[in-house]
N, C-alpha and C positions, 0 to 999 in steps of 0.2 A: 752410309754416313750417319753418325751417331745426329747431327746437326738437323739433319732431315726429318729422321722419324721426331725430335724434339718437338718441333715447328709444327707437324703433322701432326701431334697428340695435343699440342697448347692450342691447336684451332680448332681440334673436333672437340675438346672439350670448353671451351669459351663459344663455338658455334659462329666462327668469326671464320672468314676466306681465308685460304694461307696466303695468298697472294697481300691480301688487305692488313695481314696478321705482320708481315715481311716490312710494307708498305711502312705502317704505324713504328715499327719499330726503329727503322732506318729513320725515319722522322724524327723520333724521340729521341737518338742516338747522336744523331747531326744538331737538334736544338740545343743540347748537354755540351758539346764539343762547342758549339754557338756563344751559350755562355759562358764558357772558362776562358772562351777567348776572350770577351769582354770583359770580362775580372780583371785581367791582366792587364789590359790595355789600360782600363778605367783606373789603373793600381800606376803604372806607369805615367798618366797623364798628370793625376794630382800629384804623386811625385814633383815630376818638374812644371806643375801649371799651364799645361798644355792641351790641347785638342785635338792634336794630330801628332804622326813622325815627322812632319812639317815645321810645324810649330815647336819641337824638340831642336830637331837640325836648327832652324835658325836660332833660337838661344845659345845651341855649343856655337856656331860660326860669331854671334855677336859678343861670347864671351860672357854670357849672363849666367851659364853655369858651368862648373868644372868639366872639362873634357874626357876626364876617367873620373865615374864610370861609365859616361852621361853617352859615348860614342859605342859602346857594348849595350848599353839599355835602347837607345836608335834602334840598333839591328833589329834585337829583339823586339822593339815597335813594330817596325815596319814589315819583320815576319807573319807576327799576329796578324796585322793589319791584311798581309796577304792572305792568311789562312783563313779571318773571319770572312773576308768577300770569297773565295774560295767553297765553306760552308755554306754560307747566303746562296750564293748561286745555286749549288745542288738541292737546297731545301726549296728556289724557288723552280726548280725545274721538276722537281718531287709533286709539288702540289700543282702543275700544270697539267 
């Protein structure tokens, strides 16, 4: 597997574990995917002045903002929302 000897050559010559080489990179990988989540969300909240998919749903149910697009952008919220605990989690199970 071309992937292997990759990993294999970028740690004998950095002098770094592959194991640790693996390690760091899945780290880095997961922080990246961490923050585009929070982009999003962060992009979403001020949007509609909000804090949460919480805080979204009750503005559509109270009527405080239009229902389209605002019930399509929820979704989207609360994906995110899934995906970054999601992330969090494997990054904190990474560094345990």
């Amino acid at each position: 597997m071309a992937e292997t000897a990759f990993v294999n050559r970028v740690s004998r010559a950095l002098g770094v574990s592959r194991d640790e080489l693996v390690k760091r990179g899945v780290e880095e990988f997961l922080q990246a995917q961490l923050r585009a989540c929070f982009a999003e969300i962060h992009e979403l909240e001020v949007r509609y002045g909000v804090k949460s998919s919480e805080g979204l749903e009750g503005k559509i149910r109270e009527g405080v903002v239009d229902e389209h697009p605002a019930w399509e952008d929820l979704i989207v919220l609360e994906n995110l929302e899934e995906r970054a605990g999601k992330i969090q989690r494997e990054l904190n199970a990474l560094k345990s």
